[in-house]
C-alpha positions, -999 to 999 in steps of 0.1 A, spaced: -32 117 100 -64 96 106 -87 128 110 -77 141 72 -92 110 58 -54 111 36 -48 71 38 -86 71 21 -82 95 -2 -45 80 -18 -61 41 -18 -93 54 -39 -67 74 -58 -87 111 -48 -51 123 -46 -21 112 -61 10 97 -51 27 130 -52 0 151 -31 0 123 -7 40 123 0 36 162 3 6 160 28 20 133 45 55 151 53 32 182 64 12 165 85 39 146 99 64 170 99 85 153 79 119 158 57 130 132 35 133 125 -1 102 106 -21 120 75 -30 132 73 10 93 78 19 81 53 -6 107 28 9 89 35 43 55 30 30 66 -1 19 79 -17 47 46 -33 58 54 -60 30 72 -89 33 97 -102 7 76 -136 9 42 -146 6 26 -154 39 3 -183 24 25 -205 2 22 -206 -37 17 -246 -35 -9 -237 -5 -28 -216 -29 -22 -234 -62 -39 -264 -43 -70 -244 -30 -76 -230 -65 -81 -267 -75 -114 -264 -53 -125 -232 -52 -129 -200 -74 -102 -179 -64 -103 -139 -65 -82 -108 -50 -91 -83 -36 -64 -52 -27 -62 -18 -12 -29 -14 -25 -20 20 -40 3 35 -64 31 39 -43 25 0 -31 20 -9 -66 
């Protein structure tokens, strides 16, 4: 999947969520339904934050805070 450049092309949004769900299951030679492969995507996430709000709320106190993402349609 890494030599058709797909996991590029879906986070700077040259394909959409769609093409890159159909692409995907050809290239992996996968059958399943899109809300079952967006599940999947989404499994890298946690259901909490690995730095803790207070952690963060006490840093921005101190320093300019910014974020930065490669999250993609499907993630979002």
């Amino acid at each position: 999947m890494k030599e058709s450049g797909l996991g590029i092309r879906v986070e700077t949004g040259a394909v959409s969520s769609a093409e890159f769900f159909e692409e995907s299951c050809r290239i992996l030679s996968l059958r399943c339904p899109y809300d079952e492969f967006c599940d999947i995507w989404n499994s890298i996430f946690f259901e909490e934050p690995l730095i803790p709000e207070t952690m963060l709320a006490g840093l921005k106190r101190n320093y300019g805070m910014a974020l930065l993402s490669n999250t993609n349609e499907i993630h979002f």
